[in-house]
C-alpha positions as CSV (number, residue, x, y, z in Angstrom):
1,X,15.3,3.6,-2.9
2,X,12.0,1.1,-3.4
3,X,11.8,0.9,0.6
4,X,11.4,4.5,0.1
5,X,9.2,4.5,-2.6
6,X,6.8,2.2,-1.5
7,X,6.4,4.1,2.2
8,X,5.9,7.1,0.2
9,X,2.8,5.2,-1.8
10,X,1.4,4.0,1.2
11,X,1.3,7.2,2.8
12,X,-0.4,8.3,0.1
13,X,-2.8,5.6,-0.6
14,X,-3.6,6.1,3.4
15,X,-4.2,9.6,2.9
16,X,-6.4,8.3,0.0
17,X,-8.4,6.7,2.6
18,X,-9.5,9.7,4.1
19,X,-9.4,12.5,1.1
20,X,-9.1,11.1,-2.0
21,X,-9.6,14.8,-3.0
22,X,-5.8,16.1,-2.2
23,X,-4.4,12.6,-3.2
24,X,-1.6,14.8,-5.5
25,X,-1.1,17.4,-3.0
26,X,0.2,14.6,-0.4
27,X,2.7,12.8,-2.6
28,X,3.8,16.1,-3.7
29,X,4.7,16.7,0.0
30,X,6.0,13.7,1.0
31,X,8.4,13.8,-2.3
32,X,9.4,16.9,-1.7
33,X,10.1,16.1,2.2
34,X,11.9,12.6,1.0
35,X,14.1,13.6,-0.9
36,X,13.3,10.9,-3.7
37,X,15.6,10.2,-7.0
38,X,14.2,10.2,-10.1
39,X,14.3,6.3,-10.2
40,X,12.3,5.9,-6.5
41,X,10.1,9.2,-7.2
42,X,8.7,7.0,-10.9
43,X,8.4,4.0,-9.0
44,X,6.4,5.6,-6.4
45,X,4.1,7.1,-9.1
46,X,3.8,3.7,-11.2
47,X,2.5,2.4,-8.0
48,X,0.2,4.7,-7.1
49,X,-1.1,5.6,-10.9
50,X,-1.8,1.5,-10.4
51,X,-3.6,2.0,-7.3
52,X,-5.8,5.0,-8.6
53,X,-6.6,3.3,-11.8
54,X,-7.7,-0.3,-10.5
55,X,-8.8,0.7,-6.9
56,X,-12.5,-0.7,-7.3
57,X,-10.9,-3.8,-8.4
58,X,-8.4,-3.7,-5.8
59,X,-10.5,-3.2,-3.1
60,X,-12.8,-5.9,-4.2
61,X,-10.0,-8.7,-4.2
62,X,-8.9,-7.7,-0.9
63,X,-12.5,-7.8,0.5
64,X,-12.4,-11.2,-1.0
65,X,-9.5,-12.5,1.2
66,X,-10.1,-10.7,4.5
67,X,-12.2,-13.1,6.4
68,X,-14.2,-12.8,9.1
69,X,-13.8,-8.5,9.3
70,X,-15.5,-5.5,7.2
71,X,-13.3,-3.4,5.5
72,X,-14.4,-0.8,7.2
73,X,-13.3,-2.5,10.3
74,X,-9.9,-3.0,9.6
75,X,-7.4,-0.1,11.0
76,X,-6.9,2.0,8.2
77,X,-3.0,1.8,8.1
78,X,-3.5,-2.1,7.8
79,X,-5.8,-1.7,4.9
80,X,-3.5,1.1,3.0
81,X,-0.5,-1.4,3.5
82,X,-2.8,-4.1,2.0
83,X,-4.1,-2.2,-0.5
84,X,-0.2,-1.4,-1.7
85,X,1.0,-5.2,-1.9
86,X,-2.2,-6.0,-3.9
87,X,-1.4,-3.2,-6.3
88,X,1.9,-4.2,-6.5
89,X,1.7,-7.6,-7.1
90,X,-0.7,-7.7,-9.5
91,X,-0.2,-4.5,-11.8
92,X,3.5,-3.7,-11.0
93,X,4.3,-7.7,-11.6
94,X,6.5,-7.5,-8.5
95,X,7.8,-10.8,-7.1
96,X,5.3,-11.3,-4.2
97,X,7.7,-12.7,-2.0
98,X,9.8,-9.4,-2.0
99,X,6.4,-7.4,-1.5
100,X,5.5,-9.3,1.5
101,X,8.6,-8.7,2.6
102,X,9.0,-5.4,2.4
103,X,5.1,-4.7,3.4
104,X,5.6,-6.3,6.6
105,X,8.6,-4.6,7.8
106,X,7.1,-0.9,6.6
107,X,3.6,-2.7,8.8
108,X,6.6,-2.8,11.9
109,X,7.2,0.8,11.7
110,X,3.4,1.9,10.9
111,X,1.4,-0.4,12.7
112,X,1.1,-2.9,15.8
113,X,2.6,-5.9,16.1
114,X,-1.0,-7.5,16.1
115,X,-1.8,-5.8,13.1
116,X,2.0,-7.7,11.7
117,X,0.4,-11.3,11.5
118,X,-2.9,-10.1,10.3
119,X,-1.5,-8.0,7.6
120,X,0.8,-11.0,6.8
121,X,-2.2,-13.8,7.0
122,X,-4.0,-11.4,4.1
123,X,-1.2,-11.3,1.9
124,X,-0.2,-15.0,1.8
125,X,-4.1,-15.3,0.5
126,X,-3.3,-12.8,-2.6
127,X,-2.7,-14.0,-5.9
């Protein structure tokens, strides 16, 4: 259900990336596609209500630990999956362990396997 939940919010946080202006209309979709419970569907929306309301501040911590590359740089995917373990870590209080966990193996089905170790290398630098 949190697996779920979380590949939900990082669709939507990538969709963010592009259109922050239909940012509802996606996770609308994608809940209604998934199938969510009650349970996963709140979670989902904690995490992203997180995101939307400490995204400067996210950004800027995770602009702080990705060395050597611009943000703009980074393949989007990467960054949205970043962006969802720094919200989750610090505003959802989530063990970090368990988010880097879980980020990584949703980073297996999203991304490259290049894009694995870099994503991985970022997060062990987030407090």
């Amino acid at each position: 259900m949190r697996t779920l939940a979380r590949k939900i919010a990082f669709q939507t946080i990538f969709a963010d990336l592009f259109a922050s202006d239909n940012y509802e209309t996606v996770l609308n979709q994608l809940l209604d596609e998934e199938k969510l419970d009650a349970k996963g569907t709140e979670f989902a929306k904690q995490i992203l209500l997180a995101y939307k309301d400490n995204k400067a501040q996210i950004v800027a911590e995770v602009e702080s630990k990705v060395e050597g590359y611009e943000l703009q740089r980074v393949y989007r995917v990467d960054l949205a999956l970043i962006y969802l373990a720094e919200t989750e870590i610090k505003f959802i209080g989530t063990t970090k362990a368990v988010v880097i966990n879980e980020i990584l193996e949703i980073a297996k089905t999203f991304s490259s396997e290049k894009s694995v170790s870099f994503i991985n290398g970022v997060l062990a630098k987030l407090d």
